[in-house]
C-alpha positions in Angstrom: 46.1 97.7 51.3 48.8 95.5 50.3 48.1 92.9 47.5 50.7 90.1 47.0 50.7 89.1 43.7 49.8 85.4 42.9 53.2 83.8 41.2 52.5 81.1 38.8 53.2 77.0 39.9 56.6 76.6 38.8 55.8 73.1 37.3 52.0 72.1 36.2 50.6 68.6 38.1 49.3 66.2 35.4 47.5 62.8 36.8 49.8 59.6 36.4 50.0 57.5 32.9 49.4 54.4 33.6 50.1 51.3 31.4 47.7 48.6 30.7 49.3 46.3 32.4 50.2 48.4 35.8 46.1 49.4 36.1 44.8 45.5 35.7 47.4 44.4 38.2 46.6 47.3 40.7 43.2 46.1 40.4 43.9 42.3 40.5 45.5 43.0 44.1 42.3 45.0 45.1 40.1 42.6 44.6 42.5 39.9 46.3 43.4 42.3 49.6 39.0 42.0 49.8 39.0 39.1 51.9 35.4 38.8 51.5 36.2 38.5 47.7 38.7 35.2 48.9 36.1 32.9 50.3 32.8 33.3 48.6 30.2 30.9 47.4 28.1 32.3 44.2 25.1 30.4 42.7 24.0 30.5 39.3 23.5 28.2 36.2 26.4 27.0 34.2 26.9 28.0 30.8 29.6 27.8 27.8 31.3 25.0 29.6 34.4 23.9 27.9 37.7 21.3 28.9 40.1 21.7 26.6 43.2 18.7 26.4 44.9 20.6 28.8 42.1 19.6 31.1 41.1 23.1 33.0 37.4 24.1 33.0 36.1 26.8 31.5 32.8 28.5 32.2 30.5 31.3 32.5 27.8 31.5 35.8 24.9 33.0 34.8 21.4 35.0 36.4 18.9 36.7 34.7 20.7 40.0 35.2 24.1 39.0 34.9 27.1 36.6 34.7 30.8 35.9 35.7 33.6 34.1 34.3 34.6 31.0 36.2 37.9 28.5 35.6 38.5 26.0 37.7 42.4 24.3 37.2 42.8 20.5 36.1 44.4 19.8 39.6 41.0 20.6 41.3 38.5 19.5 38.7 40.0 16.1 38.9 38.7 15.6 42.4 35.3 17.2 42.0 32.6 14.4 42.9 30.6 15.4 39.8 31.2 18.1 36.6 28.5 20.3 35.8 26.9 20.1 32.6 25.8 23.7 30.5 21.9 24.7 31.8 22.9 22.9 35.6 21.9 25.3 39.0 25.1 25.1 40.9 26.9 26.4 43.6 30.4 27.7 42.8 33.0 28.3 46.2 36.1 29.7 45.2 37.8 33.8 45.0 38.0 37.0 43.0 40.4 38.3 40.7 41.6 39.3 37.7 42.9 37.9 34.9 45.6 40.5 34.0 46.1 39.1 29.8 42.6 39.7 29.1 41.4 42.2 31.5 38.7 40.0 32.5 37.4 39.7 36.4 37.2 36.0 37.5 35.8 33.5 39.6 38.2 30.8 40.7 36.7 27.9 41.4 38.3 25.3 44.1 34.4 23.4 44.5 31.2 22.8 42.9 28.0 21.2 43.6 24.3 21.3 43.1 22.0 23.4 44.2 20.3 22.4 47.8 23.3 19.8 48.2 24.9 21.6 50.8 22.7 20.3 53.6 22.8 17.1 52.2 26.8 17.2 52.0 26.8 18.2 55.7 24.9 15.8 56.8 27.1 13.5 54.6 30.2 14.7 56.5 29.2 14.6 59.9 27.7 11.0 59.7 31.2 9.9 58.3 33.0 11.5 61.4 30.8 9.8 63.5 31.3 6.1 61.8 35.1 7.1 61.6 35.2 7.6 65.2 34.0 4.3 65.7 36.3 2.5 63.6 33.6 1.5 61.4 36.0 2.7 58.3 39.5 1.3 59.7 41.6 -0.5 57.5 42.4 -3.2 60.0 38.6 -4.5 60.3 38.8 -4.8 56.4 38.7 -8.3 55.3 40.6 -10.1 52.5 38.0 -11.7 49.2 38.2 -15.5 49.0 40.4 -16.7 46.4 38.0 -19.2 44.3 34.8 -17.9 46.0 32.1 -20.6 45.3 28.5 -19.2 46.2 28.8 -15.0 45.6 25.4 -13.1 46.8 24.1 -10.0 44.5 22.3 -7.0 46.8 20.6 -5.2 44.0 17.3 -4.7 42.3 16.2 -7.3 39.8 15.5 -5.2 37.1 18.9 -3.1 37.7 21.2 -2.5 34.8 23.6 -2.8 37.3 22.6 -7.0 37.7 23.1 -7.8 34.3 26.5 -6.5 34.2 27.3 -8.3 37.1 26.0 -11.6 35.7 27.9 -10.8 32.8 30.8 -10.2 33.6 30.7 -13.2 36.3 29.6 -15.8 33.5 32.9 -14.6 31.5 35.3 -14.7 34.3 34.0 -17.5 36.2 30.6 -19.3 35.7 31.5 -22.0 37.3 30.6 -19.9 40.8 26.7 -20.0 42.1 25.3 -16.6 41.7 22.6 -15.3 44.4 20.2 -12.5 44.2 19.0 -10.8 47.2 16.7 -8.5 45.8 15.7 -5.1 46.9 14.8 -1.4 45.9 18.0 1.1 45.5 16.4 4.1 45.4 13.7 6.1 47.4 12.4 6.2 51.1 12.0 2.3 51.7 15.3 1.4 50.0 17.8 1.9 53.3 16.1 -0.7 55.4 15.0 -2.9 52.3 18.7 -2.9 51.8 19.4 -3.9 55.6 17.2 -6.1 55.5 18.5 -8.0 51.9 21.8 -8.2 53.3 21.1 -10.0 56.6 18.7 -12.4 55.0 21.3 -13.3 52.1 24.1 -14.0 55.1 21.1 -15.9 57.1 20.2 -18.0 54.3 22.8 -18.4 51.7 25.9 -18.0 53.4 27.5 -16.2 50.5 31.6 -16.1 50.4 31.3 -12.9 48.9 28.5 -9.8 48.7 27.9 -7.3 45.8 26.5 -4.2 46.9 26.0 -2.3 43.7 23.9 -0.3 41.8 24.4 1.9 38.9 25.1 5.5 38.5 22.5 8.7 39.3 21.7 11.9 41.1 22.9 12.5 44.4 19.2 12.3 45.7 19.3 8.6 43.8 21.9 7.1 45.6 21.8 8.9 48.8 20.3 5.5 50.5 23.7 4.4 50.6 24.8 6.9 52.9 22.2 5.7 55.3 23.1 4.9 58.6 21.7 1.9 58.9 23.1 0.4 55.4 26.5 1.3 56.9 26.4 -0.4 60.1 24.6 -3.8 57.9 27.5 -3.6 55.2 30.0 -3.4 58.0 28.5 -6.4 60.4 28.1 -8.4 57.2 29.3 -12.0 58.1 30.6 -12.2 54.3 33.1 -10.0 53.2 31.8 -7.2 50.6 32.4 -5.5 47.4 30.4 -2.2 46.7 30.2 -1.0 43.5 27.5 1.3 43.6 27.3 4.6 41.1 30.4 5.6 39.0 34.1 6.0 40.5 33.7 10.0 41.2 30.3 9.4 43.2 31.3 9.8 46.8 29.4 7.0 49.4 29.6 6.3 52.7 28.8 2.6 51.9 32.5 2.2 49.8 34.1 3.1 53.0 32.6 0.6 55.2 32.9 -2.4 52.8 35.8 -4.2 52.7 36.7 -3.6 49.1 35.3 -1.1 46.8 34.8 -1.0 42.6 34.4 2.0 41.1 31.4 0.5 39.5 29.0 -2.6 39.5 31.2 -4.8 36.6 35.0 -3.5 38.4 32.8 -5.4 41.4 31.8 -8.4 39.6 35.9 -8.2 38.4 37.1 -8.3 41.6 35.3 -11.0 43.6 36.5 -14.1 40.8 39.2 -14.8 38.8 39.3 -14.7 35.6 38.8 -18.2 34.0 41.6 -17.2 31.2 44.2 -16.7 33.6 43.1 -20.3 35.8 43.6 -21.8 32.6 47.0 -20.5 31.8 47.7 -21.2 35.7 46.2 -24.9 35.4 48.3 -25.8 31.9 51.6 -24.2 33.7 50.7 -26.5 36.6 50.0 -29.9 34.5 53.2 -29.2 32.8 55.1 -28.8 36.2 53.0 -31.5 37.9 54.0 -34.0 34.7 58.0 -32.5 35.3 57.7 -33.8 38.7 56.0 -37.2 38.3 58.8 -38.1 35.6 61.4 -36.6 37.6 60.0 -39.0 40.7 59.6 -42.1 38.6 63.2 -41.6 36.9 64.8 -41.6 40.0 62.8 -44.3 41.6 63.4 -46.8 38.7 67.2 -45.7 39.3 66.5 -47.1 42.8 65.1 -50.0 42.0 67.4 -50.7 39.8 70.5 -49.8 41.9 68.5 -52.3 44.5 67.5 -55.1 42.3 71.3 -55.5 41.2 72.6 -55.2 44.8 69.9 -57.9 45.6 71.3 -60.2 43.0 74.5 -59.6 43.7 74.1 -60.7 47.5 71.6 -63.4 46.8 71.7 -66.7 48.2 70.7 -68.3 44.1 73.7 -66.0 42.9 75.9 -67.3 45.6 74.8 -70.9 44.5 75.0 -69.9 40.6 78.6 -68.8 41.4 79.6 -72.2 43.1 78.4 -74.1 40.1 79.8 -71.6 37.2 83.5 -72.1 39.9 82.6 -75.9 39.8 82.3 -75.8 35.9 85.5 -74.1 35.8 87.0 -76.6 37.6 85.4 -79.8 36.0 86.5 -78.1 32.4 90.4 -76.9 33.6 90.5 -80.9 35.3 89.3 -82.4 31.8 91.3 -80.0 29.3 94.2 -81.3 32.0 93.8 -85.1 31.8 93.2 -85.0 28.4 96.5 -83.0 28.1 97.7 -85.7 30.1 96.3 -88.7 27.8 97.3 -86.8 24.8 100.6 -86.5 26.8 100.9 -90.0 27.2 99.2 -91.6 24.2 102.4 -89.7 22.6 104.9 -91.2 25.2 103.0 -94.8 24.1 103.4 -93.8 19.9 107.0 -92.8 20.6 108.1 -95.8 22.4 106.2 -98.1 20.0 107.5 -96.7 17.1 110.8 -97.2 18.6 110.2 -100.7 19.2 108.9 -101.0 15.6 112.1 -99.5 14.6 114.1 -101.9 16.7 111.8 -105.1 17.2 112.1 -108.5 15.5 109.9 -108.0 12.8 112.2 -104.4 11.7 115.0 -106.6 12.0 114.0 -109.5 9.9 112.6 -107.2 7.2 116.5 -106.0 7.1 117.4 -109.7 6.4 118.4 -111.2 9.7 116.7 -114.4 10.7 115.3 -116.1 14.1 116.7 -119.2 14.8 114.9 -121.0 17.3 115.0 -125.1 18.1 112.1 -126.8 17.0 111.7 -129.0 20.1 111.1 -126.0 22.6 111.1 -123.1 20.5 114.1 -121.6 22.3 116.0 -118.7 20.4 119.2 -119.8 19.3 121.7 -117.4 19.7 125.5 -119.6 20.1 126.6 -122.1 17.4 127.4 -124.1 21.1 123.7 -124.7 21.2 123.1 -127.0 18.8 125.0 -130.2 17.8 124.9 -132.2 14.2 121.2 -133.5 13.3 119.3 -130.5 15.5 116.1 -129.8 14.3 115.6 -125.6 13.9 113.0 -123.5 12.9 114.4 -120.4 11.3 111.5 -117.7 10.9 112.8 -114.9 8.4 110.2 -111.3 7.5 107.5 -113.5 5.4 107.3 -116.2 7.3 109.1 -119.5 8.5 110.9 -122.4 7.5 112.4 -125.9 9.4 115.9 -126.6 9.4 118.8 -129.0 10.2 122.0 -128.7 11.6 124.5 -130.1 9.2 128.0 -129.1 10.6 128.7 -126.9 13.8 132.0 -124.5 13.2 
């Protein structure tokens, strides 16, 4: 019998080394090639819950047998309609994996909500793709607030939180506006057609410029009246436009897409349907101040005018015309005086010259230079010859002082 002799292994198989880091990736892409691992939903309650600045959640999901780590990135968490608090039942969706660094398996979590809201959520989505495909939510039907709104109606319940901010917040901004209450539950079975049924009456009556829809902030189940059907189609027929400010701004309601402006909550509302009174009064001074610019402006420029016009009427008046002739006349009547009394003065020296030359030459100038007049006494005739008088002639000889009679003696 022949035996064949068994010949050693020329090298000895050992199992692979693996680093820490190769096995807890190997395992990361198992768990993420399960594609039943990739789109699960896993309920539990919430505990260790922690954000940390960089905003990223952080949290275990726990049973009574077990529990899983959960992280959810800032990205998605910022979108989430509400964040779970530590001891809440909720319902994580989200995949498997690993987290390589710490060895740890985790669920990453892309949505979260409450336990039982699923149904709810469904029915929320497939009423708003029904009033979507109506138009109901269109941007075009959505109307713009009036600018000084002077009557605003409130939808609300009287003894609402949510009310007194409103009034607040209104008597700050602008109390000089006419508040109206409607009043009506916001929570429970008989809230969605008490609601209806405030809103019509309010545009009935009233005749509101504006509505405010609001309410303030609580459980899914507490505000789902607002995702009623019938409080839709009422905030959309409204005659007035509307605000809704119902809940807080990461509460999801159909009633904020139907109105035709929406706050994130009931005082952002009461914020956005007035002005505030501050502003108006910065607004009214700027508008004095430019109104008074204006009005001087105007009234400098028309007294210009009138001006201009009063001295072009003066100047073409019939009374200026006139006051002209007679200032001309003036002229005249002084230029003729100042001329004949030139003339007279002209004259009345001619008359001094002409008599002081006949002073200088006259008798009297000649008889005070010793000459004589002889005249003849009978008739007074000059005697100028020695031929006019004979022997025994009476003459009067009158010399400067006076006169003296005379008698021929003896002729030459």
């Amino acid at each position: 019998m022949l035996r064949v002799m068994e010949q050693p292994a020329l090298f000895n198989r050992e199992p692979a080394i693996w680093s820490v880091q190769e096995l807890n990736r190997y395992l990361r892409q198992k768990l993420e090639q399960d594609y039943r691992l990739q789109d699960i939903w896993v309920t539990g309650e919430v505990s260790n819950l922690s954000r940390p600045s960089s905003g990223h959640l952080y949290f275990s999901l726990k049973d009574e047998e077990a529990a899983v780590r959960c992280v959810m990135w800032r990205h998605i968490a910022s979108k989430q309609l509400q964040i779970p608090e530590n001891g809440d039942s909720v319902e994580i969706h989200g995949y498997i994996s690993l987290y390589e660094s710490g060895g740890t398996l985790q669920l990453y979590a892309d949505n979260i909500r409450p336990v039982g809201e699923g149904a709810l959520f469904q029915a929320f989505l497939q009423l708003k793709n029904k009033l979507e495909g109506e138009g109901l939510f269109d941007i075009d039907r959505k109307r713009p607030l009036p600018e000084w709104p002077h009557r605003i109606g409130v939808v609300t319940s009287p003894s609402a939180a949510a009310l007194q901010d409103v009034l607040n917040v209104l008597r700050r901004r602008y109390p000089m506006a006419e508040v109206i209450l409607s009043p009506t539950p916001v929570q429970g079975e008989q809230a969605p057609q008490k609601i209806v049924d405030a809103i019509n009456m309010i545009n009935e009556i009233s005749q509101p410029d504006v509505i405010l829809i609001v309410r303030g902030g609580g459980s899914v189940e507490d505000l789902w009246c607002f995702n009623d059907e019938r409080v839709i189609r009422a905030v959309a027929a409204s005659e007035a436009p509307t605000i809704s400010g119902i809940g807080h701004e990461n509460d999801l309601i159909l009633v904020d897409f139907a109105a035709d402006k929406r706050a994130p909550t009931p005082s952002a509302a009461a914020e956005l349907a007035v002005p505030d009174r501050a502003d108006l009064l910065i607004d009214l001074n700027d508008t004095r101040k430019r109104l008074e610019a204006a009005y001087n402006a105007f009234l400098n420029t028309n007294r210009l005018s009138i001006t201009q016009a009063r001295s072009s009427l003066q100047l073409n008046s019939p009374r200026n015309q006139v006051d002209n002739a007679v200032q001309n006349v003036d002229n005249l009547i002084q230029r003729g005086l100042a001329s004949l009394q030139y003339r007279l003065q002209l004259e009345k020296s001619k008359v001094i010259g002409k008599e002081q030359t006949l002073q200088a030459v006259g008798p009297p100038a000649v008889l005070d230079r010793g000459y004589a007049i002889v005249a003849a006494e009978t008739d007074g005739s000059i005697i100028r010859s020695v031929e006019q008088v004979s022997d025994g002639d009476k003459l009067q000889i009158q010399v400067a002082d006076g006169q003296f009679p005379s008698t021929v003696t003896h002729t030459g």
